[in-house]
Backbone bond lengths (Angstrom), bond angles and torsions (degrees), N, CA, C in turn:
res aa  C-N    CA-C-N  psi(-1)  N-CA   C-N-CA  omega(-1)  CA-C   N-CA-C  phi
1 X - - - 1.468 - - 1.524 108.55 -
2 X 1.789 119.85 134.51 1.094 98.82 179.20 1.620 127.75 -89.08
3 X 1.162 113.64 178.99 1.261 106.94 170.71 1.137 130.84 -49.37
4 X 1.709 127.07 144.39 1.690 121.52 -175.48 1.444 80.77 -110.71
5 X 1.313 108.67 144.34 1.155 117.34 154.47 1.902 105.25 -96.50
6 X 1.611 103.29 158.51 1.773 118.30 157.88 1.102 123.51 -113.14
7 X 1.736 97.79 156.40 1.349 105.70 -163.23 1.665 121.92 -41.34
8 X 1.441 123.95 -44.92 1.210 116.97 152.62 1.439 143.39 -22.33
9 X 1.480 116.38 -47.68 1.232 114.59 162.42 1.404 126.36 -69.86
10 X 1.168 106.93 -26.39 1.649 111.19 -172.30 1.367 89.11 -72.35
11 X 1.442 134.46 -55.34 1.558 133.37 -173.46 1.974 109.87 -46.97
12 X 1.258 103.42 -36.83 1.231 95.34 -174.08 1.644 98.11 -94.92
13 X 1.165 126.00 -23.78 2.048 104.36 -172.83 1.901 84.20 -69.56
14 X 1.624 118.95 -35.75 1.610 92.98 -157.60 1.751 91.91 -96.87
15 X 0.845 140.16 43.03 1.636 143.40 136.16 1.111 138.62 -111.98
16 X 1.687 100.81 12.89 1.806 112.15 148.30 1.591 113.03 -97.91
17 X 1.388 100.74 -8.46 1.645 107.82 160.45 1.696 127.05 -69.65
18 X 1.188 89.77 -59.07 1.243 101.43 -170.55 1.825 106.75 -131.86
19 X 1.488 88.27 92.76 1.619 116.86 177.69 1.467 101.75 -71.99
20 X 1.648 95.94 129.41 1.439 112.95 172.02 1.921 114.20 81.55
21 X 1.306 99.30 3.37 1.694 103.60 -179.37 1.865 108.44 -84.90
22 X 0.994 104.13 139.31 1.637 97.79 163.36 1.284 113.37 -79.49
23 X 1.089 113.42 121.67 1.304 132.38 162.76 1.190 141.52 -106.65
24 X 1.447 127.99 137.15 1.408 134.18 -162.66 1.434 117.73 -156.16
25 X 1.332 130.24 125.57 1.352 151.73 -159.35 1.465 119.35 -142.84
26 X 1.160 125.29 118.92 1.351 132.56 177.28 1.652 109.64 -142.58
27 X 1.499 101.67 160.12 1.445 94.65 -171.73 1.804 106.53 154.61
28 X 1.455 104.56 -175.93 1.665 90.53 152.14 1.815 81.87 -177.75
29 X 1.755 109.18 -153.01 1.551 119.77 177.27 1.653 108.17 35.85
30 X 1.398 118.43 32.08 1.436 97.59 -175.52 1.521 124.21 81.18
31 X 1.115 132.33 -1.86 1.444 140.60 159.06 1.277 122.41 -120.86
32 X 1.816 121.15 127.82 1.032 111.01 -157.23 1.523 106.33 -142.55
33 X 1.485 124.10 -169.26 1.286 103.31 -172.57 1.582 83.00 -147.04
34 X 1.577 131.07 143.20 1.259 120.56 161.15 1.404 129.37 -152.39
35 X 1.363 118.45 141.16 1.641 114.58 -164.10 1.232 112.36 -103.88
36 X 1.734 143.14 129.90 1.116 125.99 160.52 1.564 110.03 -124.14
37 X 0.853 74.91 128.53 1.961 87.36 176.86 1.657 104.50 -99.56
38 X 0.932 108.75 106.69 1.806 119.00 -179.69 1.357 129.83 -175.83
39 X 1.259 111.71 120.35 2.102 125.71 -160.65 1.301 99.84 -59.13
40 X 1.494 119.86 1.94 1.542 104.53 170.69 1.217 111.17 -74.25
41 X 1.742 141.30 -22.51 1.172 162.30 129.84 1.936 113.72 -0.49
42 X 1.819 88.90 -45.83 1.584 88.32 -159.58 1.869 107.58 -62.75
43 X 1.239 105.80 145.63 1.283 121.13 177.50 1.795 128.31 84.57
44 X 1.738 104.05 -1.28 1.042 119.26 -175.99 1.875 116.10 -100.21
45 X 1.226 108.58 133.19 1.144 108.00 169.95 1.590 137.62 -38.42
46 X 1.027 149.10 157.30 1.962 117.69 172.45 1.609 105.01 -71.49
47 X 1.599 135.95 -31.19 1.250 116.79 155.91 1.376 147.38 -56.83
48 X 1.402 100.03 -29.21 1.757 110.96 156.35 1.864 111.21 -80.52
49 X 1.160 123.43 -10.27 1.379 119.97 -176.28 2.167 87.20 -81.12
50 X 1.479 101.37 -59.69 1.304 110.45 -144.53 2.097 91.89 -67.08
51 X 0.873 107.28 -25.44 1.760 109.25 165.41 1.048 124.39 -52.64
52 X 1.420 121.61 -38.87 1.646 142.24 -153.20 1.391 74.78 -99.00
53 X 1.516 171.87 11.72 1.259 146.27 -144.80 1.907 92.08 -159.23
54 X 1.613 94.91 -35.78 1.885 103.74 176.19 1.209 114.20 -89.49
55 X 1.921 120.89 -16.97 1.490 115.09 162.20 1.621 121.03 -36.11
56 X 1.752 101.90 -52.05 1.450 135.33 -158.63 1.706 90.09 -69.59
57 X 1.140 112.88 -63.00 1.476 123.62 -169.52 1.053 128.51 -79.87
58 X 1.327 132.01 -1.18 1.587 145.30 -167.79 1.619 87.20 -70.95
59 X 1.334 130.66 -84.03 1.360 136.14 -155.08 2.091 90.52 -39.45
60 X 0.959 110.35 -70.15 1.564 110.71 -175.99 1.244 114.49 -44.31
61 X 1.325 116.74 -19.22 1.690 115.67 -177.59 1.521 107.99 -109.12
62 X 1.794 125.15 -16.59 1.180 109.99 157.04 1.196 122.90 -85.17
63 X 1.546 123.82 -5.98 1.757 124.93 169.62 0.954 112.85 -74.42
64 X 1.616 130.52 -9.51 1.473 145.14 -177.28 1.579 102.66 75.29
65 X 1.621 125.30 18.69 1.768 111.06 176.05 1.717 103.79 -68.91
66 X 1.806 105.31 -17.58 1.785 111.61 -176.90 1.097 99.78 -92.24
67 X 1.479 143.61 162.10 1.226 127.88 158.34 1.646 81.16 -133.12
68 X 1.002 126.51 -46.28 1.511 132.52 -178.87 1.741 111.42 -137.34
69 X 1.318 82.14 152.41 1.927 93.07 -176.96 1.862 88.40 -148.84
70 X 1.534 102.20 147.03 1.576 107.48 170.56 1.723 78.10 -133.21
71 X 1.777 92.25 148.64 1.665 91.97 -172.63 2.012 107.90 -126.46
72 X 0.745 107.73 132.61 1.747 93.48 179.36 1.500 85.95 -119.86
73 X 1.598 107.27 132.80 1.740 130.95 -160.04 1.323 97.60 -138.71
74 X 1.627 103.30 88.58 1.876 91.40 167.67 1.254 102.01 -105.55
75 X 1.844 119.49 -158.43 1.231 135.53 170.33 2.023 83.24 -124.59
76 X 1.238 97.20 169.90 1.480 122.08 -158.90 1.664 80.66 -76.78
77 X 0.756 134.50 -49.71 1.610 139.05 177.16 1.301 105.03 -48.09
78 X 1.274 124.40 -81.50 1.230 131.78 -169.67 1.734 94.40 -41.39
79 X 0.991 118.19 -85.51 1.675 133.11 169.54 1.866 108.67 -6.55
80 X 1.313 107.78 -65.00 1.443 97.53 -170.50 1.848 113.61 -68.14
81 X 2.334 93.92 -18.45 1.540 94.14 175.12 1.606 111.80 -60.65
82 X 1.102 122.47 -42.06 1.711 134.03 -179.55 1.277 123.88 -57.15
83 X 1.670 117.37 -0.58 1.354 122.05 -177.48 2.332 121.96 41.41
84 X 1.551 92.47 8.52 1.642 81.89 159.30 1.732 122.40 -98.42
């Protein structure tokens, strides 16, 4: 069986990515859920956002510790527009 990774790790492989983003990860068994709020975002499509996020995560998702990830990718803007 492969390795699961926790939400913790996923927070730290994707916060040598994206310095200074809030980050948040929950989940477990290989399915996970994760939020980044970070202006590296600004100007990017959600397919160029959600790429920049599977660079980081590909190795974890071809060892099978990912089996699934759903990602919500704002910019700090967008974010304070959404009132969460």
């Amino acid at each position: 069986m492969p390795f699961d990774m926790n939400p913790k790790e996923i927070e730290k492989a994707l916060s040598a990515e994206f310095e200074g983003a809030d980050i948040t990860a929950a989940g477990a068994d290989g399915k996970y859920q994760v939020r980044i709020i970070s202006d590296a975002f600004a100007g990017l499509n959600a397919v160029k956002r959600q790429q920049s996020v599977y660079r980081v995560l590909n190795p974890h998702i071809a060892s099978g510790a990912i089996h699934a990830i759903s990602m919500q990718l704002l910019t700090r803007e967008e974010h304070a527009g959404t009132g969460n």
